[in-house]
N, C-alpha and C positions, 0 to 999 in steps of 0.2 A: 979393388981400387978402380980397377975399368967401368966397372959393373957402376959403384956410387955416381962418376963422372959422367956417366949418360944418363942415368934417372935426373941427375941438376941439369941437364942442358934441355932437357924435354920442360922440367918444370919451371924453371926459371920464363920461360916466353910467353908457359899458359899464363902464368900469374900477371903478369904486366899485362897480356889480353884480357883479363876479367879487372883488372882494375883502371882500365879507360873505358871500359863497357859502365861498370858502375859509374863510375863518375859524369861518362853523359848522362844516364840516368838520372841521377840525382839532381842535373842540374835541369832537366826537363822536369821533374816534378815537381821542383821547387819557384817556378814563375809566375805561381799564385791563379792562374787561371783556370777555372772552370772547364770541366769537359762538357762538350758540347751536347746539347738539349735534345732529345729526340720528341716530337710532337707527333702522336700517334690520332688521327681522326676518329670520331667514335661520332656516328651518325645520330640523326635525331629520332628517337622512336617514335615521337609522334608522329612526325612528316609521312606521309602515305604518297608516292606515286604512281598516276595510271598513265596506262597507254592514249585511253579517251575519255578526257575529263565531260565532255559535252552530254556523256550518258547519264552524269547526275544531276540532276535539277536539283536547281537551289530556288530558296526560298528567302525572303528578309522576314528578320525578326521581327514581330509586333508587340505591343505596348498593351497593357494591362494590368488596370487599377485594383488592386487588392486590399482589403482590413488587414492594419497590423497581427501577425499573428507570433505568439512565441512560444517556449514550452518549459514548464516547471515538472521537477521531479517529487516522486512523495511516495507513501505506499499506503495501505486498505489497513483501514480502522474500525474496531465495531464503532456503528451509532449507542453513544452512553442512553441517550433513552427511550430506546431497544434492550439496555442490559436489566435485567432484574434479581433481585438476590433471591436463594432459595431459603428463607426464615423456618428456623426450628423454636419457635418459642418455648418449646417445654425443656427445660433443663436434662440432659441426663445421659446415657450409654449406647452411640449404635449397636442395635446387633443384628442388622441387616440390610446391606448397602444394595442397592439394585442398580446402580448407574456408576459411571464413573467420566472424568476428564476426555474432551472431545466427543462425546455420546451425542446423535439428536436426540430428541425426546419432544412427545408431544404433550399437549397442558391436559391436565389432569395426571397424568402418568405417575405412577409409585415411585419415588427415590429413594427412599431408605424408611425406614423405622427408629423408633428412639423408645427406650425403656428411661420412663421418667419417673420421678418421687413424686413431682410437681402435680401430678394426678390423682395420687393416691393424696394427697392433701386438698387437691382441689371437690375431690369428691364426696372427701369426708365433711367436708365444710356443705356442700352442696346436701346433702343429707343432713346436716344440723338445720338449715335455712330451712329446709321444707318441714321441720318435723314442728319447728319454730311458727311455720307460719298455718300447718292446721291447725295448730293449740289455737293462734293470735284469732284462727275465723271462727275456733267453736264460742271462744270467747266475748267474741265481739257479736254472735247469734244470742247469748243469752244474754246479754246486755240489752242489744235489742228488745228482746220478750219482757224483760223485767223492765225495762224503760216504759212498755208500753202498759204494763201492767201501774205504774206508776211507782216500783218498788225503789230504783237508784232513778239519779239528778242527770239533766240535760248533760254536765257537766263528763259526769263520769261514762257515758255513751260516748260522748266523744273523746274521750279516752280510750276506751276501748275500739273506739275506726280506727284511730289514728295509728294504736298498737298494733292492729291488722294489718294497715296498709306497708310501715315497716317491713314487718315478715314479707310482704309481700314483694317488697322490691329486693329484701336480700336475698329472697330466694331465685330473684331474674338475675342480682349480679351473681350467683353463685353458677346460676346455668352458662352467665354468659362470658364466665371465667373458664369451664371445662370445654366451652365452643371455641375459645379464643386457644385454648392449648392443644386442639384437636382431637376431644376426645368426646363420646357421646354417655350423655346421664345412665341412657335407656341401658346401656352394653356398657359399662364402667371396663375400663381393660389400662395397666401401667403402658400398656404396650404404644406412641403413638405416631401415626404413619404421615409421611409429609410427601406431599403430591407438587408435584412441578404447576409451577403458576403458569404458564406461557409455552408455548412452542418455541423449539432452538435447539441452541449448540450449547454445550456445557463448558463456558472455556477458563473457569477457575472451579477448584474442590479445595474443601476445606478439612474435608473431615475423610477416616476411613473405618474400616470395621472396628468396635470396641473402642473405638476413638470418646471424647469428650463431644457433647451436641449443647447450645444457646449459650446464651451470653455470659450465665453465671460462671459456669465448668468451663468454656472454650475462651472465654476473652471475647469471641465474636457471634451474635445470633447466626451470620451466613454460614451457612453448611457449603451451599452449589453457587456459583453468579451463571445466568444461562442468556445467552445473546440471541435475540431475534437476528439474521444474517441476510433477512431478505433484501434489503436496503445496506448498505454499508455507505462510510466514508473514504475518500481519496483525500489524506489532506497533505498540502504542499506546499515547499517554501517558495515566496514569488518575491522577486529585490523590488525594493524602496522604489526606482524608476517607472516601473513595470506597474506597480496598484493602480495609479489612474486613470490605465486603461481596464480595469472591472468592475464591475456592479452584480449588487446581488440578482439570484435570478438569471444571468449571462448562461447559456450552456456553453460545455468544455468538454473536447475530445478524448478520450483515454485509450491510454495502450499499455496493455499489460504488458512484465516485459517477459512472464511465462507463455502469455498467448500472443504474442504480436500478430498472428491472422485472424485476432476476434478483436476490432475494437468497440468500445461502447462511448455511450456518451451521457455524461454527468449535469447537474446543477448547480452552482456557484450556492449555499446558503449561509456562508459567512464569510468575511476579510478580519482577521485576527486586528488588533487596536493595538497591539503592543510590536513594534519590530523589535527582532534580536540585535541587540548591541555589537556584537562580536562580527556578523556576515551582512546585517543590515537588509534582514528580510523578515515578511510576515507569513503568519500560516493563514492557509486558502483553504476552507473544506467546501469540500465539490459532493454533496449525495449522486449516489448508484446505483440502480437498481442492480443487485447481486444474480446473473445469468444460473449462478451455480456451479460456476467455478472457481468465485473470486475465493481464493481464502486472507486470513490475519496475517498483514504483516509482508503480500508482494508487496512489490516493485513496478510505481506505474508512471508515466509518463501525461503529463495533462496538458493538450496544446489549447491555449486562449486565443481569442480572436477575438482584438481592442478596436477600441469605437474612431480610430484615425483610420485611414486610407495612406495605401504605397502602390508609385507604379514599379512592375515589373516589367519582365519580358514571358512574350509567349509565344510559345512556339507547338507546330505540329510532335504529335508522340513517336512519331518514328524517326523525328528527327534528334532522338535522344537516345544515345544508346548507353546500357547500364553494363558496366565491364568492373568485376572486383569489387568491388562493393562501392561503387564511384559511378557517377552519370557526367557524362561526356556526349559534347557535337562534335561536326564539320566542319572548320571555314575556310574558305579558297585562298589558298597560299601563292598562286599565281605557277606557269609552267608546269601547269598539270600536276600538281599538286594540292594536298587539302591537310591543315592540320588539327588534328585531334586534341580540341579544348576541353580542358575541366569546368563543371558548372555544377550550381547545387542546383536539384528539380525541387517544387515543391507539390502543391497540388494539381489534381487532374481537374481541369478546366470542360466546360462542354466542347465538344465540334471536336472531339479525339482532340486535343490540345493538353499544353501540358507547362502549368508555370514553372519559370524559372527564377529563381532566385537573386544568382548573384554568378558570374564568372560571361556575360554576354551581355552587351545591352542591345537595346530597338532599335532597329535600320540597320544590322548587322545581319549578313548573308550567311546561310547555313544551306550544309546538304540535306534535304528531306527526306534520302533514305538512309541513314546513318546504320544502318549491319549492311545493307549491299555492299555500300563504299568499306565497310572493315573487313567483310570477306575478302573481296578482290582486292583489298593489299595485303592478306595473310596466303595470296596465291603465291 
């Protein structure tokens, strides 16, 4: 009983202590107001300061007039005619392919073979015509003789030219039907060999060994399509705003975007007449002479330079420094200070100069050595 009465008098005081502790509590967190804001400074990265700003020379920005210039996207197309199909006239069976998809090949060169019927038809005919047209000359020799002997009529001599001359042309269409299938009178062979028309790239096949060859058996005379590549197309979509400023003939810069440190430079030879309804642009084919890396199907970049004028700004090349994939100046922030502006560059102008786009304008002071001044503030 002792024991019970002293654990109640210890407990009894703590408890009334914890229950005016809470209750301040509660009523301090219930006054609705906000705990108080901590504002932390977080400096400006750009802001550079030196100890001696005097050691920089600055420069003012200067003005210069530039052709509009802009850039459409597109990629490398064969020139269609540069393409040529590899024609199998004679109906019938490869059975020996010698090339195949992406191959060069130069003109004349063997592509395949074809065992044809079309031969053995054309030649048996080609042998009636000539056997046709000795009879029709011995014929028209004795006519002759008896004509002059005075035995047949004017009449029937000319019957007899006329039946000669016949023979005689079906025996040249019968030649010129076994020339037309690729086969020779002299060497009759079903066997017949198709030779690449042109120099190139083989960038469609049609056909493969034992396969079907010309139009009757295949649905299509082409066997091979082979692209001359020396020339290519860039063509690209340019918006509705933008056409007025080209003409044909205009040259256009390209950039591969496999090679960006080879650029070349193109021809305007068409402005497409129909714009796309959907994006509201036309296609622009620009020819190229192909270096010999271009292949089917990059990715190229074509900057136009339109017949308006724009001023910029231009400034010395050192006074542009390229950080991150980004070109940034100097300008005097006052108190020894300079801050690091973003701009876009464009072209390299003569006198080491270097156009600027857009983020500075003219009569605007900049540092002229822009890496000194970056150095000495990553000291």
């Amino acid at each position: 009983m002792t024991r019970y009465i002293s654990y109640r008098a210890i407990l009894l005081p703590l408890a009334a202590s914890l229950l005016i502790t809470t209750g301040c509590k509660s009523k301090d967190a219930g006054n609705g107001a906000p705990p108080p804001t901590t504002v932390i400074e977080v400096p400006d990265m750009n802001l550079i300061k030196v100890d001696k700003p005097e050691l920089f020379t600055l420069i003012v920005a200067d003005k210069h007039d530039s052709a509009t210039t802009f850039d459409a996207t597109g990629s490398v197309l064969p020139d269609i005619s540069r393409e040529v199909p590899v024609i199998s006239l004679a109906n019938g069976r490869v059975v020996d392919l010698k090339v195949r998809l992406d191959d060069n090949v130069k003109k004349g060169q063997l592509m395949m073979k074809v065992q044809s019927p079309d031969i053995t038809n054309g030649f048996n005919q080609y042998l009636k015509a000539r056997n046709d047209e000795q009879l029709a000359a011995k014929a028209f020799a004795r006519s002759q003789d008896l004509f002059d002997h005075g035995a047949i009529s004017q009449a029937q001599l000319e019957q007899a030219e006329a039946a000669a001359k016949d023979s005689k042309a079906d025996l040249t269409a019968a030649e010129e039907q076994l020339s037309t299938l690729g086969a020779d009178k002299d060497h009759p062979s079903n066997i017949v060999p198709v030779y690449a028309p042109i120099s190139g790239v083989i960038v469609t096949q049609n056909v493969t060994n034992s396969a079907a060859a010309g139009a009757t058996l295949s649905g299509s005379p082409n066997a091979f399509t082979i692209a001359d590549l020396s020339t290519v197309w860039i063509l690209c979509d340019v918006y509705e705003n933008q056409i007025p400023l080209l003409q044909l003939g205009q040259l256009a810069r390209i950039r591969i975007n496999a090679y960006p440190d080879k650029p070349l430079t193109g021809r305007i030879s068409d402005i497409g007449p129909v714009l796309d309804p959907a994006i509201r642009t036309a296609k622009v084919r620009i020819e190229v002479p192909n270096p010999g890396f271009l292949k089917l199907g990059m990715f190229a970049t074509a900057t136009f330079t339109g017949n308006k004028t724009e001023t910029h700004t231009a400034l010395p090349a050192t006074a542009v420094l390229h950080l991150h994939d980004r070109d940034w100046v100097f300008v005097p922030s006052g108190s020894g200070t300079f801050k690091r502006t973003p701009v876009k560059a464009g072209a390299m102008l003569d006198g080491n100069r270097q156009e600027i786009l857009s983020g500075i304008a003219p009569g605007q002071q900049v540092v002229v050595n822009a890496l000194s001044l970056e150095a000495a503030g990553s000291q």
